[in-house]
N, C-alpha and C positions, 0 to 999 in steps of 0.2 A: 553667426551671421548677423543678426541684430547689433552684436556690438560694433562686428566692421561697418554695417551699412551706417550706424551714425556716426562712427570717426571718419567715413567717408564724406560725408556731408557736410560735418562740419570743417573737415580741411577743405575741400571744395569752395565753403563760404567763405575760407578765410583767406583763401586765394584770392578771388574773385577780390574782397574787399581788399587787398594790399594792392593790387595789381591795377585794381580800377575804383578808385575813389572818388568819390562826388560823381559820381555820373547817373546820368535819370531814370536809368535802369535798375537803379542800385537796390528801390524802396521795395519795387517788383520783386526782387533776388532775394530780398531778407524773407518777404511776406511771401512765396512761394518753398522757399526750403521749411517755414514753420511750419505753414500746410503740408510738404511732405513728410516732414517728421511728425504732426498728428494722424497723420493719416496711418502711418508705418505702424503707431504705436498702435492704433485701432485694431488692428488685423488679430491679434489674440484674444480679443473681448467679443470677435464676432463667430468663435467658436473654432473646432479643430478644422483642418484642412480635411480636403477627402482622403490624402492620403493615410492620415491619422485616425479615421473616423473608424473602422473596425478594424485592428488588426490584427487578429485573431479569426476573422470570417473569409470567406473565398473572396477572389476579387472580380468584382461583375460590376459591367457598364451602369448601373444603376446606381451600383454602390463607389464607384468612382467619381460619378457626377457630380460637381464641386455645387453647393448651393447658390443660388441667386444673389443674394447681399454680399456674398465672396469674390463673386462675378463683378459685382459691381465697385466691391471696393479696392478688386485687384486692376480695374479697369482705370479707377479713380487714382489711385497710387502712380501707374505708367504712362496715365496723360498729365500728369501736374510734373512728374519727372522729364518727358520728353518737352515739357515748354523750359523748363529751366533748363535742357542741353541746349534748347534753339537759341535763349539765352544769353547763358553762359558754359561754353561748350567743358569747361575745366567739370563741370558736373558728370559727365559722361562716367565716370568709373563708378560713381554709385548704381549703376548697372549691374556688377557682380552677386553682391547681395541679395538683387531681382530676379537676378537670373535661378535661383534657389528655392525664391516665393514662389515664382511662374512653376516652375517644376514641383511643388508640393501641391499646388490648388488644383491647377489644370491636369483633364487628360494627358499622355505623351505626346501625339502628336500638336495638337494644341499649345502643350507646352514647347516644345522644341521650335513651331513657330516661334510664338512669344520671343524665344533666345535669340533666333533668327533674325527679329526685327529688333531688339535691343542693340547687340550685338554691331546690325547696322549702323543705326542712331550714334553708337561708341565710336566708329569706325571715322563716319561725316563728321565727327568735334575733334575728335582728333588731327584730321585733316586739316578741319578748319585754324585749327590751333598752331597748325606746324608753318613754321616763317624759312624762307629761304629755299624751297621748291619742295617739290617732293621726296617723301622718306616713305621705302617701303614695309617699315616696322611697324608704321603707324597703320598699315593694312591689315600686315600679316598678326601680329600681337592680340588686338582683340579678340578675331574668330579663334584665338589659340586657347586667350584663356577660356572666351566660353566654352571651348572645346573639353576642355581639360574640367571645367566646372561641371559641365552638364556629366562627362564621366564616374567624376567623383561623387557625384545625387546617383547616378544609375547604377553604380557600384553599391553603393550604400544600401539602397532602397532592394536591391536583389538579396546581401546579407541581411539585412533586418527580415525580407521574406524566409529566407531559409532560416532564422534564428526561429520564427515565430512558428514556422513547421517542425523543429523537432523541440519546441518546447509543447508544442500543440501533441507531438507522440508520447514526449516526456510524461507527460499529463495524463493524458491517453493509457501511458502506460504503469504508472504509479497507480491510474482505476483501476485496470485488470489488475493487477498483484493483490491489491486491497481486496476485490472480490474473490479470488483465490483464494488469498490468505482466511476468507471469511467462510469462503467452502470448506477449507479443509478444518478450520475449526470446528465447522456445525460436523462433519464428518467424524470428525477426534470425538467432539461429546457424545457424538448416538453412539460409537463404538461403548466409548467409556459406560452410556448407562447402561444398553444392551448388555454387557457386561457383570455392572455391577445387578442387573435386573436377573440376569438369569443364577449368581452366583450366590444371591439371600433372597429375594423376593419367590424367583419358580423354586426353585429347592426348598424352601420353604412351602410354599403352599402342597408342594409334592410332598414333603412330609405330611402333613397337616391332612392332605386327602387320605393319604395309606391310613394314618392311626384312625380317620373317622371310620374309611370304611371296616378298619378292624373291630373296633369300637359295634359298629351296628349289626358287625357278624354276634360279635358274642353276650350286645344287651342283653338279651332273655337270660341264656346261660351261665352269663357271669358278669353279673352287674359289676361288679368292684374294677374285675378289670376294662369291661366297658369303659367307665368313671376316668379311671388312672390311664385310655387310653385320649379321652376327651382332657382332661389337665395337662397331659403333657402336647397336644394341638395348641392348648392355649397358651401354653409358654412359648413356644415356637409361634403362633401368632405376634403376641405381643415382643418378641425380640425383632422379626422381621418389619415390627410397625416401626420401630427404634431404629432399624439397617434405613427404610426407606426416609426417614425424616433424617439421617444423617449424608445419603449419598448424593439428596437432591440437592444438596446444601455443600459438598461434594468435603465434608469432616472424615476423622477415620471412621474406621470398621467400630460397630458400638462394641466391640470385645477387648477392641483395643485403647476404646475409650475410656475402660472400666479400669486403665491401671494396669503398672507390672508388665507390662511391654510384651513383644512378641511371642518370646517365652510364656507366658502366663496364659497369653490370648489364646495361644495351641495348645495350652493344655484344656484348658477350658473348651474349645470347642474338641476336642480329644476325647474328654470326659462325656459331653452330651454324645457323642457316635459311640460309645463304651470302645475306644481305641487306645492303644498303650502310647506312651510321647516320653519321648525321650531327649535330650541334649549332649552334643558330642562336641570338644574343641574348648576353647574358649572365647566365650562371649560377650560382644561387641555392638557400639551405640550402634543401630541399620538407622539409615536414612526415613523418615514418613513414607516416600512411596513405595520403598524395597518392603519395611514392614507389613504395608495394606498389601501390597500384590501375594504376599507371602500367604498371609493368613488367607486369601479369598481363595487360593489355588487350594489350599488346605481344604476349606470349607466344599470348593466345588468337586475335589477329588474325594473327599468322604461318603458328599452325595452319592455322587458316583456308586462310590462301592455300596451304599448301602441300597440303593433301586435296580442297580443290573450285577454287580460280582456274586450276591449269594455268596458271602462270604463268612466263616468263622472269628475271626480275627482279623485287625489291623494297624497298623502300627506307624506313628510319625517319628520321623527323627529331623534333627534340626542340629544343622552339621557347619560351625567354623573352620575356615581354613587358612584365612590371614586373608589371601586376596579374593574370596569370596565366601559367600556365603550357599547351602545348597540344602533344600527342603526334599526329605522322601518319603513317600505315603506309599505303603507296601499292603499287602493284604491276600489270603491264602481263597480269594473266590475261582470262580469257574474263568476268569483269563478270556483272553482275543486273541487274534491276528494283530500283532502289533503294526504291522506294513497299513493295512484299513486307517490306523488314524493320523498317517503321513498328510500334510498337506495336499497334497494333488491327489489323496485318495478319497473314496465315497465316506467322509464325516458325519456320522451320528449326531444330530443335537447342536449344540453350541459350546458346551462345553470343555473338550478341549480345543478348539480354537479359540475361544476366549483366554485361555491360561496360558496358548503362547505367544495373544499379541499380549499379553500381560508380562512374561518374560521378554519378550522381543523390543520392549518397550524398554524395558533398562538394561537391553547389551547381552539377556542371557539365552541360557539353551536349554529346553522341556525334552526330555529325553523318557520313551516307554521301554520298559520291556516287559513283554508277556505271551503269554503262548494258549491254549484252549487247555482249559484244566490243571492250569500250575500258579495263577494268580498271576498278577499284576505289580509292577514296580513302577512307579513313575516318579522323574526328580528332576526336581525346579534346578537350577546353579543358575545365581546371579554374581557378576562380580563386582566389587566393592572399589571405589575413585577412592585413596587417600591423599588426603591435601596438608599441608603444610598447619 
């Protein structure tokens, strides 16, 4: 629009100058269209229109209100124009490009005046222009194009509304996902420590209480093993001080930080439960997180047996199969109602639901079986993604 309002203007001029030369009008004509072309130029230095001025905010009478020096230099712009159609009437068509100002600054109805009287102004020079009687084109044409101008601003000015409503939802809605995404993260971690908290830190300290109060049953009577029931509290302290500086930092399991990989980790914690371990298949790199889940199911299934199965014996195995892998932790205690530790059933603890959002987590299935008085079987199956 800027750029037609000046090739408008200055064909205008150069009309005017071919057409009518040396005439005393003429100095009038020059020194008026420079005035309107400073003044044109003004109109972006004196800041956005109201239509521009938030577009992003709801649209209200206040916030429509064009400011006063806009007012005035839009006022200043269409009386230096309408003296140069009285003029010289060939100026009339630089009206298009006004008609566009007038509709950015001003309210609608305001504006649509403004078009209304421009419009006119075009209509009376054209007339005036036209030699040999009348021609009704010179009527009908003007009010056509401002017709068609004014559509083309109210078209526009409705899509730019609706562009700026759904990038306002866009928006809107990229916040909610992000706080989402931010819930279920903080959700993932409490699960994750919950988890890792009750699978070395409470099983831990659950050992730790059993051997003190063993320990304080048999001081008197048998210091030694009082002693040897306090050293082994303290090593189970201090490895659960090693779990907790490792998981807050969210590192492997510290048994599997010692080396020797999964395998080694379940013997070793195999060893401390006095439980038999064994390996069946052929054995294969696991992934970091298949490993950690493995060994903590290990760790929290041992617990297990050694606080509520009253068991003699138990036994891990650590079973290859090509497309998975599957951990079983068996043992000849006093057994359950296997149905009781279904999900939808009354859950004891945390424990196994811990171990099968722990399976659940990488795609596998925690499967019990046990009965009251024949022990307990329970086996992790994870399965293994091989890639290329």
């Amino acid at each position: 629009m800027h750029a037609a309002f000046f090739l408008l203007l200055g064909a205008s001029l150069a009309r005017f100058l071919l057409r009518h030369p040396g005439e005393a009008r003429t100095p009038w004509i020059i020194a008026l269209s420079i005035t309107l072309a400073l003044l044109y130029v003004l109109g972006p230095v004196l800041g956005p229109t109201a239509a521009a001025t938030a577009p992003t905010a709801p649209t209200t009478p206040a916030a429509s209100r064009p400011a006063p020096r806009r007012l005035i230099w839009l006022g200043a712009v269409v009386a230096v124009w309408v003296v140069l159609v009285v003029l010289a009437p060939s100026f009339a068509w630089c009206a298009v490009p006004l008609f566009y100002t007038g509709l950015r600054t001003l309210p609608s109805r305001a504006a649509l005046a403004l078009v209304a009287l421009l419009t006119a102004f075009v209509v009376a020079a054209q007339l005036q222009l036209a030699q040999g009687g009348f021609d009704p084109n010179l009527v009908v044409a003007p009010p056509a194009v401002a017709a068609v101008a004014t559509a083309v601003f109210v078209h526009m000015q409705r899509q730019a509304a609706r562009q700026r409503t759904l990038i306002d939802d866009l928006i809107r809605t990229r916040r909610e996902l992000a706080a989402t995404e931010r819930r279920e993260g903080t959700l993932a971690e409490r699960q994750r420590l919950s988890m890792e908290i009750h699978d070395t830190l409470a099983q831990g300290l659950s050992s730790q209480q059993m051997l003190l109060q063993a320990a304080d049953r048999t001081w008197d009577a048998d210091p030694e093993t009082a002693r040897r029931h306090v050293r082994t509290a303290e090593s189970i302290a201090e490895r659960n001080l090693a779990e907790a500086r490792r998981f807050v930092h969210d590192l492997a399991p510290a048994d599997l930080a010692q080396g020797g990989g999964l395998e080694e980790a379940l013997r070793r914690v195999a060893a401390r439960e006095s439980a038999a371990f064994r390996v069946d298949g052929t054995p294969t790199v696991l992934p970091d997180r298949v490993q950690s889940a493995l060994l903590r199911i290990a760790q929290g299934a041992l617990a297990n047996v050694r606080e509520h199965a009253n068991a003699r014996a138990a036994a891990l195995t650590l079973t290859y199969l090509g497309d998975q892998v599957v951990l079983d932790i068996a043992d000849d205690g006093t057994g359950f109602v296997a149905a009781a530790s279904a999900p939808t059933g009354g859950v004891r603890g945390h424990g196994l639901p811990a171990m099968r959002a722990r399976v659940h987590q990488l795609g596998g299935t925690l499967t019990i079986e046990s009965a009251p008085g024949e022990g307990t079987v329970l086996s992790a199956a994870i399965p293994l993604e091989h890639t290329s």
